[in-house]
N, C-alpha and C positions, 0 to 999 in steps of 0.2 A: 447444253444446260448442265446445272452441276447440282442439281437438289439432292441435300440430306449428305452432302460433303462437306463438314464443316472445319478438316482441319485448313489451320493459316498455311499458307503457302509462303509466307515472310517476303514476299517478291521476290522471289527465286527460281530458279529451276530446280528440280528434284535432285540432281546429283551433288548444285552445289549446297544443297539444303539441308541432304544426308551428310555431306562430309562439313556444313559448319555446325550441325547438332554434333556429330562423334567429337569433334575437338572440343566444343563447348561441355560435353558430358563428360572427357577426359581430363578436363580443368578442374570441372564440380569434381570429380573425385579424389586431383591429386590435393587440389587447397583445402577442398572442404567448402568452400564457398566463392559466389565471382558474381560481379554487377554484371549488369544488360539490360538490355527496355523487357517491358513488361510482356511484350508478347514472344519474346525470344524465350524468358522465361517460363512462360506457360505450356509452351511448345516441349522444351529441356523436359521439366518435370512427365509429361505425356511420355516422353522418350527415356530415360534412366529408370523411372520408378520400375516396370517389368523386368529391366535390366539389374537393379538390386535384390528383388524379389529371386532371382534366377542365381545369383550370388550364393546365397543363403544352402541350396543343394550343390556342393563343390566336386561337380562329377563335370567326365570329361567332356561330355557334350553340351553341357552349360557352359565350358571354360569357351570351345570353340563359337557356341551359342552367340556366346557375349564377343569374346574377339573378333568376330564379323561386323557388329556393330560398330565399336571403341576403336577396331583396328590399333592399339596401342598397348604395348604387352609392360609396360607398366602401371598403365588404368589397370587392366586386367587383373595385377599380382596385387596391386592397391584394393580392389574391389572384394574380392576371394579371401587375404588375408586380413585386415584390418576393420574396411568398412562393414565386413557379413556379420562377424564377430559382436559388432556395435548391435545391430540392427537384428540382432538374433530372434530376442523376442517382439518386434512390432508391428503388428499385423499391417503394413500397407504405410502409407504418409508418411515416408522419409525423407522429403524436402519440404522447406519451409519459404515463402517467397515475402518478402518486406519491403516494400515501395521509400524509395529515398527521395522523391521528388520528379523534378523534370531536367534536362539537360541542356547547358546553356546556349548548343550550337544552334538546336535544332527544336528545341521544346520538345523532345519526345520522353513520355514516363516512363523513367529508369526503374529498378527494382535490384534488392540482393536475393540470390537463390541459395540455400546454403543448406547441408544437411541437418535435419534437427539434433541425432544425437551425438553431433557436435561442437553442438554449438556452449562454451564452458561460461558464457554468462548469464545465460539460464537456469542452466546444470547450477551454478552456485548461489543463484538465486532462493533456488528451489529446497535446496540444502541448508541455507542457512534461515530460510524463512522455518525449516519441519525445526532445526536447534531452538529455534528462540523457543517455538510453542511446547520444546520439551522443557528447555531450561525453568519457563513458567510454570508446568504442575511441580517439577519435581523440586523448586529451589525452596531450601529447608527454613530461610527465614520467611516463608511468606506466610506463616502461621506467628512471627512476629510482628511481619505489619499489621496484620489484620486485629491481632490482639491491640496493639497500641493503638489504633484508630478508635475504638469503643471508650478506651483511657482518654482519649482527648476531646472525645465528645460528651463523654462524664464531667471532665474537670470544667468546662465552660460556662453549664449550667452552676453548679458548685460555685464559682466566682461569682457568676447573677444573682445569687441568693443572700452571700456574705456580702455582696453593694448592697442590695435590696436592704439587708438589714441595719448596716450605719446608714442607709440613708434615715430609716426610720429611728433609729435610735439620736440623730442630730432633727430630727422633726420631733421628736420630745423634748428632749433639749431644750428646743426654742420656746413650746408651748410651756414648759414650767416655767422659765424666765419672764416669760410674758405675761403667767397666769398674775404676780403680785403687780404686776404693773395696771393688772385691770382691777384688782382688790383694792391699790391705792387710792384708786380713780373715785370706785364708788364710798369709799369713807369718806372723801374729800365735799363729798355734794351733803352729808349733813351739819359739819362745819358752818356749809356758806348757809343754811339753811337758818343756824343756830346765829349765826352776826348779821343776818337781816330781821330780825326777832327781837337781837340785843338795838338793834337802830331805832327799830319799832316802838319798843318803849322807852327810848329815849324822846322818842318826838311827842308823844301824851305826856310825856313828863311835863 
C-alpha cells in the first residue's frame, strides 16, 4: 500500500521519470517556457522551483547541487547567470502554469509552464497600466477640463431662461393683440342693443 504518497508517478518508472523531468526542466530554463499536459506540469514546477531557489546562492555546491539534477551544463550557466538574477528578489512562485485547452489526439489538458519573470506581456502590461494612472494626476490640462465642464453646465441653464423669456414675451404679444379684439366685441353688443330699440319704436309707431 502506498498511503500518504501522493506524488504522480506520470506512468513511468522512476528513472525514466527523473530523466524526462531533468530534460523538461532544461527546456523551462533555456526557453523560458514549454507546453505539456497539466499534470507533467505540476510535477516540473514541484521539481525546478527548489532548484531556482538554490540558484539564487552561486556557490559551488549548489552549482554541483543543481547539475546532478539538470545534468546539462548549459541549463546550469542559464540558471546561475540570467534566470537567478531575474528572480533575485522573489520569495518562492517562479513558475506560472496557464491551461490552453485539451489536445486533439488524445483529449488530454494541455497547459503552458513558463517563468513568471519572464514573461514580457505581463511585464508590459503592468507598466503601461502604472503610465496611464500617472499620466492621469499629473496631465496639466485636466484642471482645464474640469474648469470647462462647470462652463457648459452654466451656459445650458442660461439658454433655458432666455427661451423661457421670448417664450413669454410672444405670450404678451398675443394677449395685447387679442385684448382689442375682445373690447370690440363687447362695444358691439350695445349697438345691437340700441337698433332693436330703434325697431321697437318703430313698431308703436
Amino acid at each position: 500500500m502506498r498511503h500518504g504518497k501522493k506524488n504522480n508517478h506520470l506512468g513511468r518508472t522512476t528513472s525514466h521519470r527523473k530523466a524526462m523531468l531533468a530534460n523538461m526542466a532544461s527546456s523551462l530554463i533555456k526557453h523560458k517556457r514549454i507546453i505539456t499536459t497539466v499534470a507533467k506540469a505540476k510535477t516540473l514546477r514541484i521539481y525546478i522551483e527548489p532548484l531556482i531557489t538554490k540558484s539564487k546562492d552561486a556557490t559551488t555546491h549548489n552549482y554541483r547541487t543543481v547539475f546532478a539534477y539538470l545534468k546539462d551544463k548549459e541549463a546550469v550557466t542559464e540558471l546561475f547567470t540570467v534566470v537567478s538574477g531575474k528572480v533575485a528578489n522573489r520569495p518562492g512562485g517562479y513558475t506560472r502554469i496557464l491551461k490552453t485547452g485539451n489536445r486533439a489526439g488524445d483529449n488530454a489538458d494541455m497547459a503552458m509552464i513558463e517563468l513568471v519573470d519572464f514573461n514580457e506581456f505581463f511585464d508590459g502590461f503592468a507598466k503601461d497600466k502604472k503610465k496611464a494612472t500617472t499620466r492621469r494626476s499629473r496631465r496639466s490640462g485636466s484642471t482645464a477640463t474640469t474648469t470647462d465642464a462647470p462652463a457648459t453646465k452654466t451656459a445650458a441653464p442660461k439658454a433655458a431662461v432666455v427661451e423661457e423669456i421670448q417664450d413669454a414675451v410672444v405670450v404678451e404679444d398675443v394677449v395685447e393683440t387679442a385684448a382689442p379684439v375682445v373690447d370690440a366685441t363687447t362695444e358691439e353688443t350695445p349697438t345691437e342693443e340700441a337698433s332693436s330699440d330703434e325697431t321697437s319704436t318703430e313698431e308703436t309707431k
